[in-house]
Each structure stands twice: as C-alpha cells, then as structure tokens.
C-alpha positions in Angstrom: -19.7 107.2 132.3 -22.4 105.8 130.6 -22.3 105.5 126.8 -25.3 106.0 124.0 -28.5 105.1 125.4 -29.7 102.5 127.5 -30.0 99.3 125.5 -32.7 97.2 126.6 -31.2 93.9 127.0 -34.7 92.1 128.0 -35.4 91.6 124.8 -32.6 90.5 123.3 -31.8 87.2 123.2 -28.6 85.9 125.5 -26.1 85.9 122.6 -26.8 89.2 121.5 -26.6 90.9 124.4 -23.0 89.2 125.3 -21.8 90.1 122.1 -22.8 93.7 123.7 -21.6 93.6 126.6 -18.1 92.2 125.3 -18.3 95.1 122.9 -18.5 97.6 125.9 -16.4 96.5 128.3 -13.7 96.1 125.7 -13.8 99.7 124.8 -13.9 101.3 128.2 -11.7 98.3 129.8 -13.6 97.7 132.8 -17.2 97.7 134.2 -19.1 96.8 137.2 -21.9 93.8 137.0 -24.3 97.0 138.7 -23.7 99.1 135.7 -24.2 96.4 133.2 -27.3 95.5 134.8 -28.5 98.9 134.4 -27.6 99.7 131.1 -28.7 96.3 129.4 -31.8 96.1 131.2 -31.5 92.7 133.1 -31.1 91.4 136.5 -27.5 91.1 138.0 -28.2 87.2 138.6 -28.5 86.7 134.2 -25.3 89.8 133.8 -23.4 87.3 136.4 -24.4 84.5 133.5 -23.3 86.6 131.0 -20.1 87.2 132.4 -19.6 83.8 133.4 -19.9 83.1 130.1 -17.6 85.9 128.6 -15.3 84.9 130.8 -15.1 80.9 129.7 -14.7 82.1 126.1 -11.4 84.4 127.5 -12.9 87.5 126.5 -12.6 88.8 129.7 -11.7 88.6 133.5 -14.3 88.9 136.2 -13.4 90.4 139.6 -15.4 90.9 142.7 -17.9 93.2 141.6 -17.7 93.8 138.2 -15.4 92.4 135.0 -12.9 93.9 133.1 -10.6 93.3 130.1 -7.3 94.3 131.2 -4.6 92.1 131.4 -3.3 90.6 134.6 -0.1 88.2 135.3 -2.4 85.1 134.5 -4.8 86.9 131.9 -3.6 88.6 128.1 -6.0 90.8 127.4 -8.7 90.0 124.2 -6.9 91.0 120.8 -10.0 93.7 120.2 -8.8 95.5 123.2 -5.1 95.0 122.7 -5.8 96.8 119.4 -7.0 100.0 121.0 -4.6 100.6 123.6 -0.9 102.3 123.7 -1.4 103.4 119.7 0.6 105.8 119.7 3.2 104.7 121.6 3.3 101.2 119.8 3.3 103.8 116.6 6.1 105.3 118.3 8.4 102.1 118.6 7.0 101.0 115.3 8.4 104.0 113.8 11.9 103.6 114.9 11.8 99.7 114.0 11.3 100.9 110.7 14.7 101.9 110.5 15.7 98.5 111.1 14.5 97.0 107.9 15.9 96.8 104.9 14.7 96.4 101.1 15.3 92.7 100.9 15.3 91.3 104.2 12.9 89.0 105.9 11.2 89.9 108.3 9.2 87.8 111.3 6.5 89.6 112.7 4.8 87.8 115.9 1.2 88.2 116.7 1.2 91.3 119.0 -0.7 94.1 118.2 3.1 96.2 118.9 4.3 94.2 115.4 0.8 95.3 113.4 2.0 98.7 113.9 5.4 97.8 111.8 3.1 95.9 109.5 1.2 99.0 108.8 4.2 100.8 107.5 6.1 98.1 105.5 4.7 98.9 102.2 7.4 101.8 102.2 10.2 99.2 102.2 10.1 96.9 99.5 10.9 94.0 98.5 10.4 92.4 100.9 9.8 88.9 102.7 7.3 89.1 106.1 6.6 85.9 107.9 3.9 86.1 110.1 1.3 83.9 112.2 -0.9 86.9 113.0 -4.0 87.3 111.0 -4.7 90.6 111.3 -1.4 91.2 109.8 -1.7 88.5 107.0 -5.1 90.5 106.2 -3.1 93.6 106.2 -0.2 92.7 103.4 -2.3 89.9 101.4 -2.5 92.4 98.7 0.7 94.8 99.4 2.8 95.0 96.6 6.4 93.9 97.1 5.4 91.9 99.9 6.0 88.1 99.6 4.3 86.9 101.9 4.5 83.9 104.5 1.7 82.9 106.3 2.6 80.4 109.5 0.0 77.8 109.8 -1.2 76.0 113.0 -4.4 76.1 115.5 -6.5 79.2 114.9 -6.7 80.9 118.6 -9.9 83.6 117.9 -8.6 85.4 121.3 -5.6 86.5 119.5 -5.9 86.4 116.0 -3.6 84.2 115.6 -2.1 80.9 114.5 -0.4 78.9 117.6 0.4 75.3 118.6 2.8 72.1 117.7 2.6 73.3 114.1 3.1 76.6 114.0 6.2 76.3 116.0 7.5 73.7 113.5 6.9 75.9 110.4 9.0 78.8 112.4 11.9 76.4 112.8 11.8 75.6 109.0 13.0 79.1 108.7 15.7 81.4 108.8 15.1 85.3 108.8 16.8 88.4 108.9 15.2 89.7 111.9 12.2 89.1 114.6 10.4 91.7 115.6 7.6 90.4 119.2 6.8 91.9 121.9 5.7 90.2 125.3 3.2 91.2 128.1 5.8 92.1 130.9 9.3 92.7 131.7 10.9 92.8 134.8 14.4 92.0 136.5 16.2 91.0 133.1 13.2 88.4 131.6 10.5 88.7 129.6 7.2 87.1 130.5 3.8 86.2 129.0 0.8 84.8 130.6 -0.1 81.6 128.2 1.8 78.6 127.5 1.3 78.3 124.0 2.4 81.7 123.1 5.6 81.2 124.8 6.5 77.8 122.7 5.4 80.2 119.6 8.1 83.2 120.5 10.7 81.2 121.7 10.8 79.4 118.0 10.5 82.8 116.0 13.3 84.2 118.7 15.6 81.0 117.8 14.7 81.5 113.6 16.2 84.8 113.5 19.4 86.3 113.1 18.4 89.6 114.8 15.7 89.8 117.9 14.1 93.7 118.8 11.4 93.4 121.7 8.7 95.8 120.8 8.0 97.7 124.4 5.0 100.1 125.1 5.9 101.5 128.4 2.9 99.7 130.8 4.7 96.3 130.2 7.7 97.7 132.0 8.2 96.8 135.8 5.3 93.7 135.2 5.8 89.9 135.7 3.7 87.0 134.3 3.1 83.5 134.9 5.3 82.1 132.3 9.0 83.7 131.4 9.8 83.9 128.0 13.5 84.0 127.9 16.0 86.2 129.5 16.2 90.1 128.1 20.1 89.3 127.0 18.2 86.8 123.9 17.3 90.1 122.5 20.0 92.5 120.3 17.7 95.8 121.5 14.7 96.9 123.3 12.3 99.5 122.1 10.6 101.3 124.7 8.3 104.6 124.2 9.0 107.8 126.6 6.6 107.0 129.0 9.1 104.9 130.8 9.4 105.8 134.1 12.6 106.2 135.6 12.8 102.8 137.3 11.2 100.9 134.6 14.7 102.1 132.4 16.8 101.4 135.4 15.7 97.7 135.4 17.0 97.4 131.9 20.4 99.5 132.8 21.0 96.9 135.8 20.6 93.8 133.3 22.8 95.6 130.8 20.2 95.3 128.1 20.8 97.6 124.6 17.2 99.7 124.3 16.2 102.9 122.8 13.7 105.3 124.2 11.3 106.4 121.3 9.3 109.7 121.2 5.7 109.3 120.5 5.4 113.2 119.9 2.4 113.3 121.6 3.3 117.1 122.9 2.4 118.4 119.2 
C-alpha cells in the first residue's frame, strides 16, 4: 500500500533520496525495487544503486526483486526497525522482568531493543546501578534520578546503537552485577543464536559478569536459528517469552528443560 504521495525522487540528490527510501522500507519492512521506482520517481537501474548502497551500509537486505529490512539467519535487522516491532510484547516481558529487580541491585542491560523496554520502566525502582553499552538506553537514564549510571565504552556500531568490540568486552569483564538482562535473535533446539560475530563476544562477557542471566524472548525468535550460537539455553536462570508462543516453540524449551515464563501482553483489552 502506497504511503503519502509520490515523492519525486529526480530531483533529489542520491543521498536524500536513500535516506528516504531507508526511512520507508524500515517502516513497512519490505518493498519491491518496482514500487520504489514508482514512488521515488527514478529508474529501477539508479533504485538498484540505491539499494546496493543501503545494503553496503547494513541497513538492509536486498532479495530478488525488491529489499527488505527483516532479519534473516545471516542479517539482524537495522536498530530503527528493531525499535518498531513486537512492542507490546517486548512491553510484555519487560513488565514481568520488572519484578526481577530490586532497589539496590545492578543491573546489565545489553543492547537489544527487548532490554530498552526494561529501561523505560526503571525509574520506578530506585537506587539503582544500570550498566549498559546500548545508547539508546544511556540516552534514556542520563538524567533519571536514582540511576547511577555505567556506560560501557568500545567501537560505536550506528547499525545498532551500540558500543561493541575488544573493549567493550573488557569493561564487562571488569564487572560484577546482580543480574543480565539480553535477548538474542533466535532460539532453537536448547541454544541461543545471533547473526554477527561481535555481538556474540559482547553477550557472552555480560552473560559471564552476572550472577543472574533472564533472556528477553518476543515470540518470532522462537523456533529460529542463526549463523553464530551464543551459548546453550541452560547459561540462562529463566526465559521470558510473550503469549504468542506457539505450542512447539514452548515444547522446544520443555525438551531442553529450560525454566521460562509465558507473559500476557493483554492485547485482548
């Protein structure tokens, strides 16, 4: 379905219009190279540039045909879209981590758009420590009273917001903490699994800092393998998963004898 009107793309210098096009095809997750032409007003050889280019930057995946910015076992999707999807289901988990945290404790929150959703609410539960390598959370509690604070340094990844690499993981293992809270892009047959290296170095090291580990679930990820496994299921002390697990997605975790709850979203009003 097209969106508000035709932009005219012509005119526009490259930039611009890629900045445009990333814009769209992060809100309605996919798009076909046709459509884009249409709608921005160019010829499918420059929205074939465009997308090329999009695509170097990680912003999105191109597929035969068209592009989209949905994750896949190689791909995590663009933090922008990760932000719009599953909220209230990730508010839904979020909600019953909540009851998880304590005034005093510290608290590690990865960069996953599943944590942001605890970070939202953690002004209710105070004092407290949060550790965090996610910038969209550091933004969040800079000025929450409290809150102290602890931002993890390292190389700033724009595709997810956050702070990754050799010294990130090394600040993490300075530390000790109360309790982790990360999700992961997939989990299937007892493991959980991301797409990208450097993530994976990142978790693991928060996962080892902490005296308590909850995996942060929104039901897609169920049933869903990536390139690169995290660590085995049985690293973490419980699983939060929203009620639009299916059936087999929960008898996965059964099987591998993994502790989770199933949290309502109440989205039947």
């Amino acid at each position: 379905m097209s969106s508000s009107g035709n932009t005219s793309g012509a005119q526009q210098g490259p930039a611009v219009r890629q900045a445009a096009m990333a814009e769209q095809v992060l809100a309605d997750g996919s798009a076909t190279a046709a459509e884009l032409a249409e709608r921005f007003g160019v010829s499918l050889m420059t929205i074939h540039r465009d997308l090329d280019e999009l695509e170097r930057q990680g912003i999105v995946r191109k597929f035969r045909g068209g592009v989209t910015a949905q994750p896949s076992g190689v791909f995590e999707s663009n933090v922008q879209y990760r932000l719009k999807t599953m909220r209230p289901q990730k508010a839904a988990v979020a909600e019953r981590a909540l009851k998880l945290v304590e005034p005093g404790m510290a608290v590690l929150l990865d960069d996953s758009t599943s944590a942001l959703e605890i970070a939202r609410r953690l002004g209710e539960i105070t004092p407290l420590t949060v550790v965090t390598n996610f910038l969209e959370a550091i933004n969040l509690l800079s000025d929450r009273r409290g809150i102290h604070l602890m931002a993890l340094g390292g190389d700033y990844d724009p595709l997810h917001s956050s702070f990754l690499g050799v010294s990130c993981v090394e600040a993490v293992q300075s530390l000790r903490v109360d309790v982790c809270f990360a999700s992961t892009s997939a989990v299937f047959g007892g493991y959980a699994y991301h797409q990208e290296q450097h993530i994976v170095s990142v978790k693991r090291a928060m996962l080892d800092s902490a005296a308590r580990n909850i995996l942060l679930l929104d039901h897609t990820k169920l049933g869903r393998v990536a390139l690169h496994r995290v660590v085995p299921l049985s690293r973490f002390d419980l699983v939060l998963v929203d009620d639009g697990a299916s059936a087999e997605g929960l008898r996965d975790l059964d099987e591998h004898k993994v502790p989770y709850e199933v949290c309502a979203t109440g989205t039947g009003g």
